[in-house]
Backbone as CSV, one residue per row, in Angstrom:
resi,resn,N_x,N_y,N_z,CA_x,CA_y,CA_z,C_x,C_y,C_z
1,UNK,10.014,37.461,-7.695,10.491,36.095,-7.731,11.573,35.863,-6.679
2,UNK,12.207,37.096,-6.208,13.213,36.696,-5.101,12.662,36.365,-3.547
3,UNK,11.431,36.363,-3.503,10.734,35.837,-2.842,10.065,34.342,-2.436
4,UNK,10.310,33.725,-3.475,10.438,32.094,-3.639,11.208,31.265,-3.585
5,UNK,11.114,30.560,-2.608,12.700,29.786,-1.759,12.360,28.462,-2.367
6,UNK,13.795,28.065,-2.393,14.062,26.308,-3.639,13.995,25.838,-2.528
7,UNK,13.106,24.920,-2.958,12.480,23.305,-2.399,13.295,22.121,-3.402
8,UNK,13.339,21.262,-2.353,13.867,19.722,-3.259,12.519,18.788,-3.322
9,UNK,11.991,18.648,-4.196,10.820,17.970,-4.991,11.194,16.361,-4.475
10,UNK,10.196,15.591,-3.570,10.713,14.152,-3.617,10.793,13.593,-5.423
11,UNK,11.046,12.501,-5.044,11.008,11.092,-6.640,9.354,11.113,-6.530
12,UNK,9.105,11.063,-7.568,7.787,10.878,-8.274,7.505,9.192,-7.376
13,UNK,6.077,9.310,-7.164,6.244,7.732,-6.645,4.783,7.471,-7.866
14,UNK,4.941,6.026,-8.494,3.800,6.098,-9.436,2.832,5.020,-8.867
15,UNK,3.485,4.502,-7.893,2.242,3.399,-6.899,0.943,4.085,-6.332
16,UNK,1.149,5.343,-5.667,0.982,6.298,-5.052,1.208,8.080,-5.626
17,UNK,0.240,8.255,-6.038,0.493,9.661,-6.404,0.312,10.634,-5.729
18,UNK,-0.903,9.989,-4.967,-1.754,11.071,-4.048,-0.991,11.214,-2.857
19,UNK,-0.180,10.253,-2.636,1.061,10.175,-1.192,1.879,11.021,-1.445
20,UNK,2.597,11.040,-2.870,3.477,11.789,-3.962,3.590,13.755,-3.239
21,UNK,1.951,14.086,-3.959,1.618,15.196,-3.973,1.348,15.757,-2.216
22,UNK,0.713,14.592,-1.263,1.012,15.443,-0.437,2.537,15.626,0.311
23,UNK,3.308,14.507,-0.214,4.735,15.195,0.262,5.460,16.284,-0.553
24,UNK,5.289,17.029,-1.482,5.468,17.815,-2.185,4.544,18.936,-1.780
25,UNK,3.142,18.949,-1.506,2.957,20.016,-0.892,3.841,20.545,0.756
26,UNK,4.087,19.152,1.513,4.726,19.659,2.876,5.953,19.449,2.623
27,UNK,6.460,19.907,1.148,7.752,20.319,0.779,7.615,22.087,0.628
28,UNK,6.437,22.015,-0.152,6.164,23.807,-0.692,6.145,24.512,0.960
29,UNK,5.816,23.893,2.025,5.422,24.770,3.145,6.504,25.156,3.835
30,UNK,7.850,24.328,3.292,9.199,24.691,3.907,10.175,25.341,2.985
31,UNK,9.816,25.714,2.329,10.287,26.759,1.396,11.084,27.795,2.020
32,UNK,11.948,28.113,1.285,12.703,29.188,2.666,13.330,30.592,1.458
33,UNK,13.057,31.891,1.662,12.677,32.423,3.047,11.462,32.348,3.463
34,UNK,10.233,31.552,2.569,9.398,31.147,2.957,8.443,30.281,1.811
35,UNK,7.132,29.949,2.599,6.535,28.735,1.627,6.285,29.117,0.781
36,UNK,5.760,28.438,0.097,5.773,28.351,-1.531,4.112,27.993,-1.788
37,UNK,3.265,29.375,-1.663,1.667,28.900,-2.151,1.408,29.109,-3.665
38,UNK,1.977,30.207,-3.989,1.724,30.419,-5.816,1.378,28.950,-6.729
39,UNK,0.042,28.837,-7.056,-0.181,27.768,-7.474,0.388,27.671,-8.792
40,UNK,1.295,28.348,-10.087,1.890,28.731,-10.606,3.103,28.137,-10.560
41,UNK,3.614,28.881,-9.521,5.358,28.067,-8.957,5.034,26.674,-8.679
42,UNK,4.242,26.472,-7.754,3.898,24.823,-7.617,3.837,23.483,-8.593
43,UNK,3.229,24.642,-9.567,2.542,23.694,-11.024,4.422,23.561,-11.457
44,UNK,4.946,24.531,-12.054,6.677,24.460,-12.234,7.067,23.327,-11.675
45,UNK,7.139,23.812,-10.357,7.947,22.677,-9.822,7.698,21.196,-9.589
46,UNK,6.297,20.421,-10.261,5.689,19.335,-10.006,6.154,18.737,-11.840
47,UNK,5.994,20.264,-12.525,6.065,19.393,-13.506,7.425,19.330,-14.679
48,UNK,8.616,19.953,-13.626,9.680,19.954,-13.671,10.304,18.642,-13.397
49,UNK,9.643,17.654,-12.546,10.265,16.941,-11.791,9.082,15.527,-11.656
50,UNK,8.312,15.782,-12.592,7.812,14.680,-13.304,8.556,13.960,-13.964
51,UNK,8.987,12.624,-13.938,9.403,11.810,-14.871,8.433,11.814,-16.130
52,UNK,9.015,11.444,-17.630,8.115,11.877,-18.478,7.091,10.576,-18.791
53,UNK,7.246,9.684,-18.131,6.360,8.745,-18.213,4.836,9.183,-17.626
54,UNK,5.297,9.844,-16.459,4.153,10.358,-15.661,4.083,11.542,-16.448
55,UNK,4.778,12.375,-17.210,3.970,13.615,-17.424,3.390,13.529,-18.910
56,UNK,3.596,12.702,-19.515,2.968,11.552,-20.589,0.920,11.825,-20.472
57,UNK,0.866,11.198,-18.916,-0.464,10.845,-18.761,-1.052,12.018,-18.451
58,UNK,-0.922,13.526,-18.221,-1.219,14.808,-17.897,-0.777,15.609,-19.260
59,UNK,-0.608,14.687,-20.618,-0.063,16.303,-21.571,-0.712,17.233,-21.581
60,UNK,-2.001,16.925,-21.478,-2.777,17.969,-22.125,-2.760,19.212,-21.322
61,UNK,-2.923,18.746,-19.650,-3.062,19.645,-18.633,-1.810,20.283,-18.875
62,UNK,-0.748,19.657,-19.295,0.833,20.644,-18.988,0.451,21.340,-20.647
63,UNK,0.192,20.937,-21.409,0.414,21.640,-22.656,-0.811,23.049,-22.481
64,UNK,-1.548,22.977,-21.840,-2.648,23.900,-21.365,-3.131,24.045,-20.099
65,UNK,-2.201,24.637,-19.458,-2.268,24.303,-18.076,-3.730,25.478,-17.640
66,UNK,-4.471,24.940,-16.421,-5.477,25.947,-16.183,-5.171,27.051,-15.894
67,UNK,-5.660,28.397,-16.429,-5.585,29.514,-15.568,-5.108,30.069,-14.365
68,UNK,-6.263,29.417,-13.576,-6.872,30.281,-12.145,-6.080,29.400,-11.290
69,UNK,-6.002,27.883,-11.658,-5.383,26.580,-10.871,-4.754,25.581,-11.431
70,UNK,-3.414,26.196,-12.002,-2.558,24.757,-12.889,-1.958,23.728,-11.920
71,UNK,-1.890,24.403,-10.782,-1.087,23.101,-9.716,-2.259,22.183,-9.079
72,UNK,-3.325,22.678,-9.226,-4.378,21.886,-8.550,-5.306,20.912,-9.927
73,UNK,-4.962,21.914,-10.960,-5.748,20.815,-12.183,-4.985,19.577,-12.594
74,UNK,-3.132,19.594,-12.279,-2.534,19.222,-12.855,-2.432,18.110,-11.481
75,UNK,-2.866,18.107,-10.172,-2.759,17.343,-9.048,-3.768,16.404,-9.383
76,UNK,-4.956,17.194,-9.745,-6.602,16.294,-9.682,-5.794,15.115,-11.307
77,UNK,-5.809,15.703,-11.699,-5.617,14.774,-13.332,-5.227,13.541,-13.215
78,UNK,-3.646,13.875,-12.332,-2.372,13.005,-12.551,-2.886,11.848,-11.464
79,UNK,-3.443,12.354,-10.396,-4.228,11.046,-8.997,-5.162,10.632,-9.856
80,UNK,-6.011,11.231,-10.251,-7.508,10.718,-11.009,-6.716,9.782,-12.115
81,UNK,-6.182,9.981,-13.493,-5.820,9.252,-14.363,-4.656,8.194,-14.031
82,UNK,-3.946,8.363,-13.237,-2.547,7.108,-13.144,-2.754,6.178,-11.950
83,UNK,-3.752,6.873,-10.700,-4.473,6.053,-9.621,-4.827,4.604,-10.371
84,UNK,-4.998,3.437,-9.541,-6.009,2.543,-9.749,-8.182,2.936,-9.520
85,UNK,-8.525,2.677,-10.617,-9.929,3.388,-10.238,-10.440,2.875,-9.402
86,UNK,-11.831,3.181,-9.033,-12.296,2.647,-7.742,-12.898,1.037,-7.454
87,UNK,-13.237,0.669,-8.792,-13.507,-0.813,-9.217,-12.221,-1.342,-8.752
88,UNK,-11.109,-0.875,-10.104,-10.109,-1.833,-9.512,-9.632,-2.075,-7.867
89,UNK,-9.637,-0.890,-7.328,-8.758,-0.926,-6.040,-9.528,-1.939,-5.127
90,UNK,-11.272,-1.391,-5.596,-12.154,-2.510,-4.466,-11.663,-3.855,-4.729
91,UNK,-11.921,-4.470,-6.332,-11.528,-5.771,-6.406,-10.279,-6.466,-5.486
92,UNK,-9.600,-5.461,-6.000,-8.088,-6.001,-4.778,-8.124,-6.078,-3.715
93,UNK,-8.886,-5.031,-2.908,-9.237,-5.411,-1.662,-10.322,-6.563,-1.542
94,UNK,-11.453,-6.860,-2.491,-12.075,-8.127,-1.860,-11.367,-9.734,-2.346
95,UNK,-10.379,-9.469,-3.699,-10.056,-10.490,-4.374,-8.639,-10.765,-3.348
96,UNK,-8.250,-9.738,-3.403,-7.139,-9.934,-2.665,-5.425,-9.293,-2.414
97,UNK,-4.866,-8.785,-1.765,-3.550,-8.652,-1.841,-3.049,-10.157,-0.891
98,UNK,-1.899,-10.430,-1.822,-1.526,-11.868,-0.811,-0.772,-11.420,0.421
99,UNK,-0.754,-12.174,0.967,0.356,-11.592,2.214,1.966,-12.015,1.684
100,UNK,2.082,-12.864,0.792,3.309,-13.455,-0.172,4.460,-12.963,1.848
101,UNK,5.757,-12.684,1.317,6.538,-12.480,2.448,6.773,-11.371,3.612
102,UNK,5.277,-10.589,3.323,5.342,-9.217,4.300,4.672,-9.737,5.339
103,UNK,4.745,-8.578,5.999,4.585,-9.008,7.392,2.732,-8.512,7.328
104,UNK,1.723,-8.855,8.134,0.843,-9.123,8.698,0.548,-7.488,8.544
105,UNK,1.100,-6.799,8.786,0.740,-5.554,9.199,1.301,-4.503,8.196
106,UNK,1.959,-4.988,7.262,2.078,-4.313,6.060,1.042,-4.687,5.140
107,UNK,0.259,-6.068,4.955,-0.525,-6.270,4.275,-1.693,-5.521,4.825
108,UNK,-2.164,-5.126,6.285,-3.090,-4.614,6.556,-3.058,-2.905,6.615
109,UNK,-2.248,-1.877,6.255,-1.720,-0.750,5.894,-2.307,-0.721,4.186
110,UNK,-1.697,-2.143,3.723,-2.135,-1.853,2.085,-3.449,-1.788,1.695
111,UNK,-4.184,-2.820,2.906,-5.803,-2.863,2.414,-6.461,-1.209,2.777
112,UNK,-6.042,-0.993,4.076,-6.450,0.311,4.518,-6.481,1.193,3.155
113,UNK,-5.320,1.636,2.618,-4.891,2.586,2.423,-5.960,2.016,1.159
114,UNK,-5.889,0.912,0.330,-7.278,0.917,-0.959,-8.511,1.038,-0.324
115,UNK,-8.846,0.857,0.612,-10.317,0.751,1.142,-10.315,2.695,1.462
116,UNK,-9.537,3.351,1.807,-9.415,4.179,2.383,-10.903,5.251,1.595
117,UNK,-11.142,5.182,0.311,-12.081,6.115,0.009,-13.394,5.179,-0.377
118,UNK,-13.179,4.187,-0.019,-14.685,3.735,0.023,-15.419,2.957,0.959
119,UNK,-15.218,4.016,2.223,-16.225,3.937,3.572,-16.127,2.377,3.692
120,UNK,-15.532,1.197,3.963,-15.610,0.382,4.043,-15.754,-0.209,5.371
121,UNK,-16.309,-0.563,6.135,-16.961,-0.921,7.321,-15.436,-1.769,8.243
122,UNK,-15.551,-1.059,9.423,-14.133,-2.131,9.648,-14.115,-3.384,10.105
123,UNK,-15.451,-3.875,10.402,-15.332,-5.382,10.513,-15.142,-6.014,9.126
124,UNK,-15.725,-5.709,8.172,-15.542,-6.432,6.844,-14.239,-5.924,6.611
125,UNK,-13.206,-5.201,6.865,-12.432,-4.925,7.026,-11.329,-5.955,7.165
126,UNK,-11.582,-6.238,8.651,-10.790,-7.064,9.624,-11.436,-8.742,9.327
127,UNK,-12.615,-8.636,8.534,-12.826,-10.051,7.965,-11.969,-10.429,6.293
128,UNK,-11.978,-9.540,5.838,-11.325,-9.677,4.949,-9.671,-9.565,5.065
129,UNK,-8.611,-8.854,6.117,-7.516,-9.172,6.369,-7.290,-10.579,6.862
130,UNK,-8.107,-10.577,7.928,-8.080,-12.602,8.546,-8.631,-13.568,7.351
131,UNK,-8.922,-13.035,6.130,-8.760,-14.343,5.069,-7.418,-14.578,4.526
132,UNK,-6.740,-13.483,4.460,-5.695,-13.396,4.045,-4.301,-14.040,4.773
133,UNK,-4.514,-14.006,5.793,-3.870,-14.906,6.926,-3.728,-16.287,6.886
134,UNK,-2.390,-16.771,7.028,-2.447,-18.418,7.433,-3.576,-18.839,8.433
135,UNK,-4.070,-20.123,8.123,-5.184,-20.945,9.525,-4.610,-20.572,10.355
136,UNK,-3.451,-21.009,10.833,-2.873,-20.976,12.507,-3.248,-19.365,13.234
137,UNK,-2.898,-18.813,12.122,-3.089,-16.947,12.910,-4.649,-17.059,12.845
138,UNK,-5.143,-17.276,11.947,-6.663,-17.239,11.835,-7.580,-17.691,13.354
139,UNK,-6.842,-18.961,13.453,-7.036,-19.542,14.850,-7.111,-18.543,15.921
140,UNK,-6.040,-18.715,16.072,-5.042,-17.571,17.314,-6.345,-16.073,17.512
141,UNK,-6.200,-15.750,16.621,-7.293,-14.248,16.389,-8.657,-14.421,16.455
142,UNK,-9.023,-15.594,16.140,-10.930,-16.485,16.203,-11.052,-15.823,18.144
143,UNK,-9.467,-15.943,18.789,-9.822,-15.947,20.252,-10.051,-15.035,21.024
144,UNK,-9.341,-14.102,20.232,-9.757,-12.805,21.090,-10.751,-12.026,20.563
145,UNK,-11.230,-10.800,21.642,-12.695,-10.282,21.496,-12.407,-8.740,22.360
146,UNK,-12.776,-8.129,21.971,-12.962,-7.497,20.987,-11.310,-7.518,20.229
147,UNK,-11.635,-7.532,19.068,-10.934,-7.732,18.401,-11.253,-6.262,17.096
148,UNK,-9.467,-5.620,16.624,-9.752,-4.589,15.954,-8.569,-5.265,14.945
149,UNK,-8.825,-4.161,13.535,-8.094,-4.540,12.449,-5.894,-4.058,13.208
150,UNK,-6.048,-3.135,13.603,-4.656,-2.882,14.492,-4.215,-4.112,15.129
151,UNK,-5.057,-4.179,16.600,-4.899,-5.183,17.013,-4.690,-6.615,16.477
152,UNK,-5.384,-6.905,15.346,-5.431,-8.326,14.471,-4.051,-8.411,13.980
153,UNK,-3.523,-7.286,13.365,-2.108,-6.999,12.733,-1.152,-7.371,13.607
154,UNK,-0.648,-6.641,14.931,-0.292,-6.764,15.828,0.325,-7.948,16.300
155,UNK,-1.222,-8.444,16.739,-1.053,-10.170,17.249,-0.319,-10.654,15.920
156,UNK,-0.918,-10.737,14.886,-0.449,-11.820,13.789,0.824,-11.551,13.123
157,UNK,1.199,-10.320,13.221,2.737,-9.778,12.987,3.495,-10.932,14.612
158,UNK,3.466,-11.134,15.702,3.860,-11.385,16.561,3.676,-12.767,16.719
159,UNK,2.770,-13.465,16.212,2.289,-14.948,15.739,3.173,-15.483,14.799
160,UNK,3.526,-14.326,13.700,4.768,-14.974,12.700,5.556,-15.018,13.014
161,UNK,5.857,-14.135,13.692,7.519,-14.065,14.185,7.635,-16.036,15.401
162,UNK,6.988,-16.108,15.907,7.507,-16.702,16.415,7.071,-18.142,15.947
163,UNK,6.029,-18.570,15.361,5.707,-19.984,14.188,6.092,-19.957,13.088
164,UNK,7.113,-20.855,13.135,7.634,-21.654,11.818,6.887,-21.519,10.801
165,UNK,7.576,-21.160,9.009,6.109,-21.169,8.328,6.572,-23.053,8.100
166,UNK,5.255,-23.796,7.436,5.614,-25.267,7.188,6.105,-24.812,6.051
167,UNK,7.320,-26.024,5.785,7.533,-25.647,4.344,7.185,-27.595,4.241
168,UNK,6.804,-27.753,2.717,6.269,-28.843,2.185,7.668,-29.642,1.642
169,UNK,7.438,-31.021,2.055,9.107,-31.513,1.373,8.804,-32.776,0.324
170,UNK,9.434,-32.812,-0.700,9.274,-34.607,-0.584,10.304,-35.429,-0.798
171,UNK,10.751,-36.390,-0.498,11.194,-37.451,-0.797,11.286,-38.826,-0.733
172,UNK,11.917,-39.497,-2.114,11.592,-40.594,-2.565,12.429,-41.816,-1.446
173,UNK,11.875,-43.042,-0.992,12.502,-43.544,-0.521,12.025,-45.024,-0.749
174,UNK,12.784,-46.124,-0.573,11.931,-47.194,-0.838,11.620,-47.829,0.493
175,UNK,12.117,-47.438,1.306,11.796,-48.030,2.700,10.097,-47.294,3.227
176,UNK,9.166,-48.370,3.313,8.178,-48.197,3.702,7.554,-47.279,5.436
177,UNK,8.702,-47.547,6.175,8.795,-47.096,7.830,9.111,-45.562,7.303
178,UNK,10.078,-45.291,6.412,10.993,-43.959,6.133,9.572,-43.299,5.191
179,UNK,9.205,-43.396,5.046,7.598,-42.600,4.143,6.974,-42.473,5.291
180,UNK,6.588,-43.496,6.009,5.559,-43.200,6.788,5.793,-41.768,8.499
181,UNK,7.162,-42.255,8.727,7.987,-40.671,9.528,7.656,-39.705,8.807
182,UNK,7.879,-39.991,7.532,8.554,-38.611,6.403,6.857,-38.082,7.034
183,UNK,5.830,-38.771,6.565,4.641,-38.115,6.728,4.227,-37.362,8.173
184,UNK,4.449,-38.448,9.418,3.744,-38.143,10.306,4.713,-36.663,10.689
185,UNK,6.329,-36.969,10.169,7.003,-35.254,10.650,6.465,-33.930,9.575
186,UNK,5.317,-33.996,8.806,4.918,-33.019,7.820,3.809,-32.889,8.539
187,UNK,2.797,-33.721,8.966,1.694,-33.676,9.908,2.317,-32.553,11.172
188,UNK,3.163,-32.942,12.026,3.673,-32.381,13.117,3.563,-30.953,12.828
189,UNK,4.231,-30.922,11.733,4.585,-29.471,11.653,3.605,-28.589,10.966
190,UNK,2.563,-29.147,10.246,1.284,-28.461,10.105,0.444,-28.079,11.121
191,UNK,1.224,-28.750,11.968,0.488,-28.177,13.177,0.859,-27.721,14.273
């Protein structure tokens, strides 16, 4: 055992498990005086440093951990059971993540990363990020050719930055001239 060098275990991430585990494995590889393969020690140290919410959804595996492979039964379990399944993740990718206040290219990282295990073609890809997009970027991106899901991000990360989003206003006025500005300056700026 004096052969097994302490590692600092990241925070459990529960969005992401499978991100989780591989930064915890390229934690085990810096192990010092050296890495840390004993799938044994591994299993310890994953499920040391489980929050118990997450180690909740694996009892069984920790209460009976495998034999031959407790760090690898207890990896497959915890991605397989606390993951979104593969229905759900597709739905989200075709129903939707909004773009709400991120940027263009964080929303297109998020689709990636759900599409990521189900071979998803990258034009339907890059058709389904440009729904997600305001018209104006939609526009802007209709123009160029060849056109890639990077590139789409890119431009439209760089499209926001510099167009105003509209914001919608109203007010009451009784002057008939003062409605009709109010409108044509909401027109303007829709466009």
């Amino acid at each position: 055992m004096n052969d097994v060098g302490a590692v600092k275990i990241p925070a459990y991430n529960f969005h992401d498990p499978a991100l989780w585990f591989t930064m915890c494995d390229s934690t085990f590889q810096l192990g010092c005086p050296k890495a840390i393969t004993d799938s044994k020690t591994k299993f310890n140290y994953i499920i040391a440093h489980l929050p118990p919410e997450a180690a909740t959804i694996i009892r069984d595996v920790i209460m009976n951990p495998d034999p031959v492979e407790p760090y690898e039964k207890a990896r497959m379990e915890l991605i397989k059971r606390s993951g979104e399944s593969s229905h759900q993740e597709i739905r989200k990718l075709l129903i939707g993540e909004e773009l709400g206040d991120r940027r263009p290219s964080e929303l297109s990282r998020v689709m990636r990363r759900r599409a990521e295990s189900h071979s998803v073609p990258d034009d339907l890809m890059l058709e389904l990020f440009q729904q997600h997009l305001p018209t104006r970027v939609q526009s802007i991106l209709a123009a160029i050719s060849p056109l890639t899901l990077e590139k789409a991000a890119e431009v439209a990360d760089r499209v926001m930055e510099v167009t105003p989003i509209a914001v919608s206003a109203c007010s009451v006025s009784s002057d008939k001239n003062s409605i009709e500005s109010h409108v044509l300056e909401e027109i303007k700026f829709a466009h």
